[in-house]
mmCIF file of the C-alpha atoms, coordinates in Angstrom:
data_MODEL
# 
_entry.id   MODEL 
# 
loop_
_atom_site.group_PDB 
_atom_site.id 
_atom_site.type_symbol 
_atom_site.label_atom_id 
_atom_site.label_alt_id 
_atom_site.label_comp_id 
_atom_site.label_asym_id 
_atom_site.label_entity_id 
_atom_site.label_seq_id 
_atom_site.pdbx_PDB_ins_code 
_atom_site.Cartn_x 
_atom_site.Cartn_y 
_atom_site.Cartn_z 
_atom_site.occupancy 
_atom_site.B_iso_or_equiv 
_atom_site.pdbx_formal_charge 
_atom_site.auth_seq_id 
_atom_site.auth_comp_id 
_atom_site.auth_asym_id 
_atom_site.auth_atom_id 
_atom_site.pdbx_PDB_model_num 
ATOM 1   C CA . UNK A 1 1   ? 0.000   0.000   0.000   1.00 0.00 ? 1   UNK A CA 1 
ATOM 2   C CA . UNK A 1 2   ? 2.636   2.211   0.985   1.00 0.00 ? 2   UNK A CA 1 
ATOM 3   C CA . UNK A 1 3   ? 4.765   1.848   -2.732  1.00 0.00 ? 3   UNK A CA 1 
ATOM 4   C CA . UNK A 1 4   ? 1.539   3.084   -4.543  1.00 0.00 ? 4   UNK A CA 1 
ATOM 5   C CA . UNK A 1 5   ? 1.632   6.282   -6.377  1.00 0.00 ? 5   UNK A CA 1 
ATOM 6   C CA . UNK A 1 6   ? -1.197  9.000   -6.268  1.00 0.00 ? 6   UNK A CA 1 
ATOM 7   C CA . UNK A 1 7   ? -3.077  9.932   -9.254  1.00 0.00 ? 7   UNK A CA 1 
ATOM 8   C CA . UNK A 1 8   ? -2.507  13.703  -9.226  1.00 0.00 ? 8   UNK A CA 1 
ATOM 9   C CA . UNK A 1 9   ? -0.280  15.004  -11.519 1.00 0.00 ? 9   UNK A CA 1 
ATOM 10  C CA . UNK A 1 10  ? 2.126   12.949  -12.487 1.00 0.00 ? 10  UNK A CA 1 
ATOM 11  C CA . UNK A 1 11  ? 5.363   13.373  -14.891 1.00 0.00 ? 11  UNK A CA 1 
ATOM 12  C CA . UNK A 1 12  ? 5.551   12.680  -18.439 1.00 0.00 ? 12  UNK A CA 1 
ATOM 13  C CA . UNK A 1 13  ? 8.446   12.267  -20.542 1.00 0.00 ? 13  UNK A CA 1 
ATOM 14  C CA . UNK A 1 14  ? 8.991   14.804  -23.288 1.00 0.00 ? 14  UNK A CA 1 
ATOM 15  C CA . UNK A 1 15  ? 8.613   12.759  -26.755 1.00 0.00 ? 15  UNK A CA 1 
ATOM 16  C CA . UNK A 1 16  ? 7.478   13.762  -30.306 1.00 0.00 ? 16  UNK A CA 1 
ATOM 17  C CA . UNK A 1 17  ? 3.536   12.650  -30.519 1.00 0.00 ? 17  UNK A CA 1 
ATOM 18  C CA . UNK A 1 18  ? 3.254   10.417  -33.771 1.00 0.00 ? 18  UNK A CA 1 
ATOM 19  C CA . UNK A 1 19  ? -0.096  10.096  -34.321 1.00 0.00 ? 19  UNK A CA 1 
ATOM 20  C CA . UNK A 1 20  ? -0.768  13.536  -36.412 1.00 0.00 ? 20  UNK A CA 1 
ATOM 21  C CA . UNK A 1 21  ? -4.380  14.312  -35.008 1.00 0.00 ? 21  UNK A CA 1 
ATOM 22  C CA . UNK A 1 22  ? -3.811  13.359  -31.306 1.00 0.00 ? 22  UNK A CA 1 
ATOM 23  C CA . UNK A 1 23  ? -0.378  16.121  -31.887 1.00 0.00 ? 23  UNK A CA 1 
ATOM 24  C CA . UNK A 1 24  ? -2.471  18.305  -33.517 1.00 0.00 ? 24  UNK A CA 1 
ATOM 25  C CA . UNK A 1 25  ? -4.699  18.036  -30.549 1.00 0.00 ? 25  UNK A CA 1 
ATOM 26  C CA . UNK A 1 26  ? -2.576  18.534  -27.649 1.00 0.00 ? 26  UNK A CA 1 
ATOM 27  C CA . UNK A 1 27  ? -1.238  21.517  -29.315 1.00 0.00 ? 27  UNK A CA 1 
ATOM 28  C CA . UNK A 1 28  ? -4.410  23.126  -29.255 1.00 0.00 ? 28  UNK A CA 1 
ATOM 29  C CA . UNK A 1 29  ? -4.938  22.537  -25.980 1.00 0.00 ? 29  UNK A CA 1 
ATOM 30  C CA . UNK A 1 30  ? -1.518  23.832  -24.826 1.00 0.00 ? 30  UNK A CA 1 
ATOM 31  C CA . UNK A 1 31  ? -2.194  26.645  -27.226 1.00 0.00 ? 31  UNK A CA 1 
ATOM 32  C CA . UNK A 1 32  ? -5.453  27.675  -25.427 1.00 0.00 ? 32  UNK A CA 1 
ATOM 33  C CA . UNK A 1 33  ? -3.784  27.007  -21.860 1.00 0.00 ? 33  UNK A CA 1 
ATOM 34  C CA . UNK A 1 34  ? -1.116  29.427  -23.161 1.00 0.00 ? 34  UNK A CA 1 
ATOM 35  C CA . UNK A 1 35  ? -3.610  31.632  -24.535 1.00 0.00 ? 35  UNK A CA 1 
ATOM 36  C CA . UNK A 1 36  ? -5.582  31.735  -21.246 1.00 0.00 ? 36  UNK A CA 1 
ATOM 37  C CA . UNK A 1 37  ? -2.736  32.095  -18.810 1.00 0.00 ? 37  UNK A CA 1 
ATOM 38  C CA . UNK A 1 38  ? -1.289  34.775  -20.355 1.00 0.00 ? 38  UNK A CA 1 
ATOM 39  C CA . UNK A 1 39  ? -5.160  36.604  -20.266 1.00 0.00 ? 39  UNK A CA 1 
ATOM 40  C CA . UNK A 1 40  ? -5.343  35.774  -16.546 1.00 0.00 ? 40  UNK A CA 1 
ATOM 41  C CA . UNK A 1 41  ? -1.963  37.457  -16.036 1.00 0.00 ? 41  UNK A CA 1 
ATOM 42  C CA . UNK A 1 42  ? -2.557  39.956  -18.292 1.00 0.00 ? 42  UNK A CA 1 
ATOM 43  C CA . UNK A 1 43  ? -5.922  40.925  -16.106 1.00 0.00 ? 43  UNK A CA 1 
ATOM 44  C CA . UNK A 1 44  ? -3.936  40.237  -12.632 1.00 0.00 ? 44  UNK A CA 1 
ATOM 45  C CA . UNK A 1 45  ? -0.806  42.708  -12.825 1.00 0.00 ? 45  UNK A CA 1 
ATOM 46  C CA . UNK A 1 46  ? -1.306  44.510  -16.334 1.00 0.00 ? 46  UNK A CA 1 
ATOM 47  C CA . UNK A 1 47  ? 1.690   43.187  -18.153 1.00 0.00 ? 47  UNK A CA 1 
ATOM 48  C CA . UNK A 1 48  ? 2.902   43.504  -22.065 1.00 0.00 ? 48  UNK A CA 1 
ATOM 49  C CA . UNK A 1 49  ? 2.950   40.047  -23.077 1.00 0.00 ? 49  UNK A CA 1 
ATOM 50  C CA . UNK A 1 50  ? 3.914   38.469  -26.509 1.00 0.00 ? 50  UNK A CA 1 
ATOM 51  C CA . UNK A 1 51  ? 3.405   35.099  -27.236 1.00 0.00 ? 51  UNK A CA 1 
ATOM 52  C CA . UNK A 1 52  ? 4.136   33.442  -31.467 1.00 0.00 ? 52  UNK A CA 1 
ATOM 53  C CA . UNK A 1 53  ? 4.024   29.430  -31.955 1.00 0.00 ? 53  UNK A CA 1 
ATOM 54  C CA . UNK A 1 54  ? 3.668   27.612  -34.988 1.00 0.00 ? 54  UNK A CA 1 
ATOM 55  C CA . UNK A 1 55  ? 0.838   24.609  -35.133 1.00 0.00 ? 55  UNK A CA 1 
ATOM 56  C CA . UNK A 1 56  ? 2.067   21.237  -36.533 1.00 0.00 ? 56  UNK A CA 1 
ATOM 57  C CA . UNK A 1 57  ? 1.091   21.764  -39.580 1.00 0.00 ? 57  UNK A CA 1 
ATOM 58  C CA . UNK A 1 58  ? 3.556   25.368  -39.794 1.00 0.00 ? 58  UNK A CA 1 
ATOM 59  C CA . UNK A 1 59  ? 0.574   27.469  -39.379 1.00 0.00 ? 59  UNK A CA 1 
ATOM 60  C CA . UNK A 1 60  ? 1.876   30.409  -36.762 1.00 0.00 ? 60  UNK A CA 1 
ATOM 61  C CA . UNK A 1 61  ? -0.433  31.845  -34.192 1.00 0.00 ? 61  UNK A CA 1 
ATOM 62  C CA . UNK A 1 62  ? 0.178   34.517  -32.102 1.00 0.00 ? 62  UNK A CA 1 
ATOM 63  C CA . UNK A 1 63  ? -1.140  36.604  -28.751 1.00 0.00 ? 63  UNK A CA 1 
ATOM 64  C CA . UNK A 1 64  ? 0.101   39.744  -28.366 1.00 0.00 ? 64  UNK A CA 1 
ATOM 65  C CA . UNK A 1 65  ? -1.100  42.354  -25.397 1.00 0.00 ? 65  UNK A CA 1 
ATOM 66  C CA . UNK A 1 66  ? -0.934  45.337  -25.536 1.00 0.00 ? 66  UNK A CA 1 
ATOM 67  C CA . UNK A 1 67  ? 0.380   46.031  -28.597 1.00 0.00 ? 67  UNK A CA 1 
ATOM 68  C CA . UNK A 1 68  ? 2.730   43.626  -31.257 1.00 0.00 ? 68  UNK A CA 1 
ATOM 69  C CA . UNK A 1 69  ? 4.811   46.892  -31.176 1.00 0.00 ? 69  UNK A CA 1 
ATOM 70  C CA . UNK A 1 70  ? 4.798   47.727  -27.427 1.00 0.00 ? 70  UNK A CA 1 
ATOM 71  C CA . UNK A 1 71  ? 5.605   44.018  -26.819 1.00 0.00 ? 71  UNK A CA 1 
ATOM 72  C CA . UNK A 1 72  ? 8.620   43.985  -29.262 1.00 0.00 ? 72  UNK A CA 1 
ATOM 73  C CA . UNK A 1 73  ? 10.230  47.517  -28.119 1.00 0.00 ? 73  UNK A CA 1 
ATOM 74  C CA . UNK A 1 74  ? 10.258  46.081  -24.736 1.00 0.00 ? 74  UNK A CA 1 
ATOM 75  C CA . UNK A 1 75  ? 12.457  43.201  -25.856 1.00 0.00 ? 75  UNK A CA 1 
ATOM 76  C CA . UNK A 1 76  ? 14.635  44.546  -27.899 1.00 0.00 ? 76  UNK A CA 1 
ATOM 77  C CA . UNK A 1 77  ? 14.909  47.883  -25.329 1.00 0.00 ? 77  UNK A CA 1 
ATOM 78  C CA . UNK A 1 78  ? 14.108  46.437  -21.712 1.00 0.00 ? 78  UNK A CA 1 
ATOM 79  C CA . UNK A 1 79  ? 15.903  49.500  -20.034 1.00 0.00 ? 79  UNK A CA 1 
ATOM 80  C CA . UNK A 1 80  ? 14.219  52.133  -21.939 1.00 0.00 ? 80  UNK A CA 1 
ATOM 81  C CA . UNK A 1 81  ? 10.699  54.026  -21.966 1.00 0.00 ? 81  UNK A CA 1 
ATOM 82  C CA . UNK A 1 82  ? 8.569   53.020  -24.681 1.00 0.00 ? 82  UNK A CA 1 
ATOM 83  C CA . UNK A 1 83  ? 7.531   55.361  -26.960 1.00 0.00 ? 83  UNK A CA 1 
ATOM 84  C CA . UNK A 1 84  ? 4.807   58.162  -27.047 1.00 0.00 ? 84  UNK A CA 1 
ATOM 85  C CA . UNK A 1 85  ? 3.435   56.459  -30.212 1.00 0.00 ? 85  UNK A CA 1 
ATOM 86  C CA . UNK A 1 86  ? 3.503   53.144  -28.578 1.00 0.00 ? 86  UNK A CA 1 
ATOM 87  C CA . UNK A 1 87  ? 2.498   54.134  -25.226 1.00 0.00 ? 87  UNK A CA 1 
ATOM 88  C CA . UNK A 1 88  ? -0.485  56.117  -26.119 1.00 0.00 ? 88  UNK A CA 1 
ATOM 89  C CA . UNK A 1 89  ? -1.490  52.918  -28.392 1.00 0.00 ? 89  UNK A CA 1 
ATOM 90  C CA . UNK A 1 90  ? -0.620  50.361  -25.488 1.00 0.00 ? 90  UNK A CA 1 
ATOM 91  C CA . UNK A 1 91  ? -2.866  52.586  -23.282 1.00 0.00 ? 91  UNK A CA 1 
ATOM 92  C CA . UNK A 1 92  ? -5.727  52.414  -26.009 1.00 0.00 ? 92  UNK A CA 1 
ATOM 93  C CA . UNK A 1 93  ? -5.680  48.930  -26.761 1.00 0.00 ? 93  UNK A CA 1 
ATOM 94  C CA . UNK A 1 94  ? -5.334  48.573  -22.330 1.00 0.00 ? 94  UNK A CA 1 
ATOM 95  C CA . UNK A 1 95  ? -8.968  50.647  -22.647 1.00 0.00 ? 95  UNK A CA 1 
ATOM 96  C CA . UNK A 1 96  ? -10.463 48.756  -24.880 1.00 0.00 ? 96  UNK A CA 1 
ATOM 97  C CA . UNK A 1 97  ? -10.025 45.771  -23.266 1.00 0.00 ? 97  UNK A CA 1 
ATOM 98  C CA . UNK A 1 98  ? -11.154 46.820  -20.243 1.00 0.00 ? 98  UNK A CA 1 
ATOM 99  C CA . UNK A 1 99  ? -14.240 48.653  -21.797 1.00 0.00 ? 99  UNK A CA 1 
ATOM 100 C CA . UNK A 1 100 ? -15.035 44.685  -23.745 1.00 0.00 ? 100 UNK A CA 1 
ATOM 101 C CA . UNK A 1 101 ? -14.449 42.920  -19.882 1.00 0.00 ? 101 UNK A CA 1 
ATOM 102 C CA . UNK A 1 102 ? -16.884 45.260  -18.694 1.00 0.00 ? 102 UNK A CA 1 
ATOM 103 C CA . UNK A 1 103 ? -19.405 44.944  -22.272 1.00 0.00 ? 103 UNK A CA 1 
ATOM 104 C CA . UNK A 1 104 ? -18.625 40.782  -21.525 1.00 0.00 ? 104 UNK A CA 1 
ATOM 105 C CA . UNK A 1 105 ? -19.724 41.304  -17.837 1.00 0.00 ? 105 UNK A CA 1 
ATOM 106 C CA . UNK A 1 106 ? -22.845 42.892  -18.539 1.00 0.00 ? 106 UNK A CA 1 
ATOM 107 C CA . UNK A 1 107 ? -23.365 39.963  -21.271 1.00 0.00 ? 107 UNK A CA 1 
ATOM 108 C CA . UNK A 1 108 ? -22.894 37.441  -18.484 1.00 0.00 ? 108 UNK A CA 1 
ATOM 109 C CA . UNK A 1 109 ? -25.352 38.918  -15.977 1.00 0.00 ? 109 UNK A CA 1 
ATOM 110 C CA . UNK A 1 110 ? -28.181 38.927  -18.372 1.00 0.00 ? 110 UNK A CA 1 
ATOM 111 C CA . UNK A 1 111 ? -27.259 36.213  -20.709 1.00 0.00 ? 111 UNK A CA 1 
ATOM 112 C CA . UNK A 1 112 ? -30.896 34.620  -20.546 1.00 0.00 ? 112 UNK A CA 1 
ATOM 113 C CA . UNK A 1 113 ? -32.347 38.227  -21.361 1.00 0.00 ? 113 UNK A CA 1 
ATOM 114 C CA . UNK A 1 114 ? -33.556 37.833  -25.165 1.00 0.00 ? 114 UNK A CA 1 
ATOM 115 C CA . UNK A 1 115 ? -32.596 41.725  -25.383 1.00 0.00 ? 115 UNK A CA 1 
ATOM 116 C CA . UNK A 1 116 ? -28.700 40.868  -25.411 1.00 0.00 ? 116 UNK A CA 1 
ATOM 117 C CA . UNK A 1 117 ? -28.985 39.773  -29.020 1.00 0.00 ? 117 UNK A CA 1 
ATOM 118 C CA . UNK A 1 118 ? -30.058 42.677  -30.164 1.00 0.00 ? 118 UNK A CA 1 
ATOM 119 C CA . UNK A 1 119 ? -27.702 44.685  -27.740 1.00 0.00 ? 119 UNK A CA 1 
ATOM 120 C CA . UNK A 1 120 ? -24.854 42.360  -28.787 1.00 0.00 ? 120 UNK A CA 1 
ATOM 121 C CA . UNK A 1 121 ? -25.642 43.237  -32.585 1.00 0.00 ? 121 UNK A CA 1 
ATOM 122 C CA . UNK A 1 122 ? -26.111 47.011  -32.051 1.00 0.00 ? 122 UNK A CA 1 
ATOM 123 C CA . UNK A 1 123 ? -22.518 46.859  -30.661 1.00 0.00 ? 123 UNK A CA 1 
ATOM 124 C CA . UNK A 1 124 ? -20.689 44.508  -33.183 1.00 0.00 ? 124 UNK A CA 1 
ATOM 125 C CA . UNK A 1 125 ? -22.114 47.507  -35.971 1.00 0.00 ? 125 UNK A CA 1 
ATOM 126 C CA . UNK A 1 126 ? -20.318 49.981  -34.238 1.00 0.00 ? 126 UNK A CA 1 
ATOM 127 C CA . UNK A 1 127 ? -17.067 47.884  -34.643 1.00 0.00 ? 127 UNK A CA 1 
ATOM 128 C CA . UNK A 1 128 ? -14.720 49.335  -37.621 1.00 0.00 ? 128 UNK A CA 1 
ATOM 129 C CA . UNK A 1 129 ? -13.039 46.359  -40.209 1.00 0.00 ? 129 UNK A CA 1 
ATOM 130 C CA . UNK A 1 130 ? -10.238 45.432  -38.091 1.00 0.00 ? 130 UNK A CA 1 
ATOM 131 C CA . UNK A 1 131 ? -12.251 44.647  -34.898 1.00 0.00 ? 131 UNK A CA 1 
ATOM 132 C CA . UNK A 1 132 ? -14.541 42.617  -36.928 1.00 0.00 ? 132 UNK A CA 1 
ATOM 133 C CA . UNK A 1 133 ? -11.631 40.777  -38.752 1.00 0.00 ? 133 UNK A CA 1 
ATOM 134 C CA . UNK A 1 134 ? -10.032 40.352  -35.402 1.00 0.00 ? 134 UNK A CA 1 
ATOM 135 C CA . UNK A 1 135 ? -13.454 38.314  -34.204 1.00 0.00 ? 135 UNK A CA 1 
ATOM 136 C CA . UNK A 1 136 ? -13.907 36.934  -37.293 1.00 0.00 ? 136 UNK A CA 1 
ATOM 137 C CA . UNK A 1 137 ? -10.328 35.041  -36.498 1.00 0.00 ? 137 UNK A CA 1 
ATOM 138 C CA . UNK A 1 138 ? -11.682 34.495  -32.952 1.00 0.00 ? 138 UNK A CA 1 
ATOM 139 C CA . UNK A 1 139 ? -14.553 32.810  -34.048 1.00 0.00 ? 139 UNK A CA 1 
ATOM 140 C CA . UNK A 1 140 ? -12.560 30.764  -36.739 1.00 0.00 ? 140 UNK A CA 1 
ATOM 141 C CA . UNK A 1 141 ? -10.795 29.261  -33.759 1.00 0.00 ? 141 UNK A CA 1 
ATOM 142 C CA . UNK A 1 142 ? -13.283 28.454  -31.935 1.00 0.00 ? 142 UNK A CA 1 
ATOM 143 C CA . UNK A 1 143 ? -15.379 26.938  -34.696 1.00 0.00 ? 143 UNK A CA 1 
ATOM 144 C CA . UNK A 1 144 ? -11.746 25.042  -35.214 1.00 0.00 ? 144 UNK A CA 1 
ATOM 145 C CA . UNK A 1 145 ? -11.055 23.864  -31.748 1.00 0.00 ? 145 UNK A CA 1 
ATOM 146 C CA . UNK A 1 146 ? -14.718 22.791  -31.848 1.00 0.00 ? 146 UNK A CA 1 
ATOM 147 C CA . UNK A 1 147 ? -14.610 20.660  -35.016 1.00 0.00 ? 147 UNK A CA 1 
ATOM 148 C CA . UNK A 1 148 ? -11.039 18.999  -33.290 1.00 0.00 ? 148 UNK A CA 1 
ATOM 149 C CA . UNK A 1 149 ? -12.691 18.423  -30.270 1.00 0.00 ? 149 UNK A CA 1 
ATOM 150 C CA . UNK A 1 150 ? -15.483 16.622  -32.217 1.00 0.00 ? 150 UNK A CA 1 
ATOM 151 C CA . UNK A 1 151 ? -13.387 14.787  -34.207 1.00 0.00 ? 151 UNK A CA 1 
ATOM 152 C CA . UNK A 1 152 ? -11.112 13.357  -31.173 1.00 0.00 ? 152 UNK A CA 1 
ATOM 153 C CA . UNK A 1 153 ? -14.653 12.278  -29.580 1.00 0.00 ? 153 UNK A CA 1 
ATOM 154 C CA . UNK A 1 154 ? -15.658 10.729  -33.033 1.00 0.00 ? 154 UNK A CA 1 
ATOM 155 C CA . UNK A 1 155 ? -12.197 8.601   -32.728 1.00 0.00 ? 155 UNK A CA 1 
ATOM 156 C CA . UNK A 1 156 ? -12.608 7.701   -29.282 1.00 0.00 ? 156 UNK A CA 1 
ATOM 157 C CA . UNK A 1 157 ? -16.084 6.164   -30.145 1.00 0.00 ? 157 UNK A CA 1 
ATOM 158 C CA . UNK A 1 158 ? -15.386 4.472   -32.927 1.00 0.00 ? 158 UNK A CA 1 
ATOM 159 C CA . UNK A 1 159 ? -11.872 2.960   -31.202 1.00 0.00 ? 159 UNK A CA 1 
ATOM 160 C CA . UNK A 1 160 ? -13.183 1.853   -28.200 1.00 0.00 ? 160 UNK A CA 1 
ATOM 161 C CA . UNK A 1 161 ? -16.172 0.469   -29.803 1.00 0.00 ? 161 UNK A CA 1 
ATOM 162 C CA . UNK A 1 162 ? -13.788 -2.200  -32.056 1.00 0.00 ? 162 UNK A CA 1 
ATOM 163 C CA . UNK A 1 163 ? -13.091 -5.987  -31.004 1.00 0.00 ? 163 UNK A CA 1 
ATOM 164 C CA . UNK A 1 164 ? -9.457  -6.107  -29.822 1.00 0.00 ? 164 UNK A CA 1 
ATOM 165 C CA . UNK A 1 165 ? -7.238  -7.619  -32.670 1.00 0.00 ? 165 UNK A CA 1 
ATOM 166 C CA . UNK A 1 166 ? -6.602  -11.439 -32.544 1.00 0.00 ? 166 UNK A CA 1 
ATOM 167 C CA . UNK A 1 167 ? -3.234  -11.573 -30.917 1.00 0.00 ? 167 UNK A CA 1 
ATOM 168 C CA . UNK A 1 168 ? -3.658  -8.999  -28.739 1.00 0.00 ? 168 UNK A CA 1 
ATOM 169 C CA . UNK A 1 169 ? -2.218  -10.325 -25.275 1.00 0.00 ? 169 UNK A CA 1 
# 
C-alpha cells in the first residue's frame, strides 16, 4: 500500500507525438492554456505580453497584449521608456479591453435576457473592419477547436467500440 503512487499530476516524458491528429490536438490545448494564462496574467498585474508558436502543420499563431509593437520595443529595449506612439497605443488597446471585460460582464449577468442579441448586434455595428476581422479570427478558432474536439470524440467512439485484434495479449 505504501509503494503506490497518487493519481494527481504525475510526470511525463517529453517525446514527439506520432499520431498527427492526437499532436495536432494537444497543441491546441496547450495553445489555449497558453492563450488563457497569459489573459489571466494579463488581467492580474497589467503586463505587455507576446506570445508566437507555430501549429504542426507550420501554421503560426500569435497573442500579443498590448500592442505587437509595445511588446517587441520592450524586448529589444528592456531598459528604456517606450515610446509616445507606442504608449499612447498600449494605453488604447489597455482601454479597450477593459471597456469589452466590462461589455462581456454585462453579457454574463443577463445572458438569458432575449434583449442581449439585439444589444450584442447594435454593438458589433459599431465595430470598424479590423475589430470585426479580429473576431472573425476568434470565431474561426473556436469553430476550429470545436470541429477537433469533435473529431477526437468521433475517434474515441469508434476505437473503443472495435473488437481487440486477434493476438492482442
Amino acid at each position: 500500500m505504501a509503494d503506490k503512487k497518487p493519481l494527481g499530476r504525475q510526470k511525463i516524458t517529453m517525446a514527439k507525438i506520432e499520431n498527427k491528429d492526437a499532436r495536432y490536438a494537444t497543441f491546441s490545448k496547450r495553445r489555449d492554456g497558453l492563450n488563457k494564462k497569459a489573459s489571466e496574467l494579463i488581467g492580474q498585474y497589467d503586463l505587455d505580453i507576446g506570445i508566437i508558436i507555430f501549429s504542426p502543420t507550420g501554421k503560426p499563431y500569435s497573442f500579443f497584449h498590448s500592442t505587437v509593437d509595445a511588446v517587441i520595443d520592450r524586448y529589444l529595449n528592456p531598459n528604456t521608456l517606450p515610446s509616445e506612439s507606442n504608449r499612447l497605443a498600449a494605453e488604447n488597446s489597455r482601454n479597450k479591453v477593459k471597456e469589452l471585460i466590462v461589455k462581456l460582464d454585462e453579457y454574463d449577468i443577463t445572458k438569458n435576457d432575449e434583449t442581449d442579441e439585439k444589444k450584442l448586434l447594435e454593438d458589433i455595428k459599431e465595430y470598424d473592419a479590423e475589430e470585426v476581422k479580429k473576431q472573425e479570427i476568434w470565431l474561426k478558432s473556436i469553430d476550429e477547436s470545436l470541429r477537433n474536439g469533435l473529431m477526437q470524440l468521433e475517434k474515441g467512439a469508434s476505437t473503443s467500440a472495435q473488437s481487440p485484434p486477434y493476438d492482442a495479449n
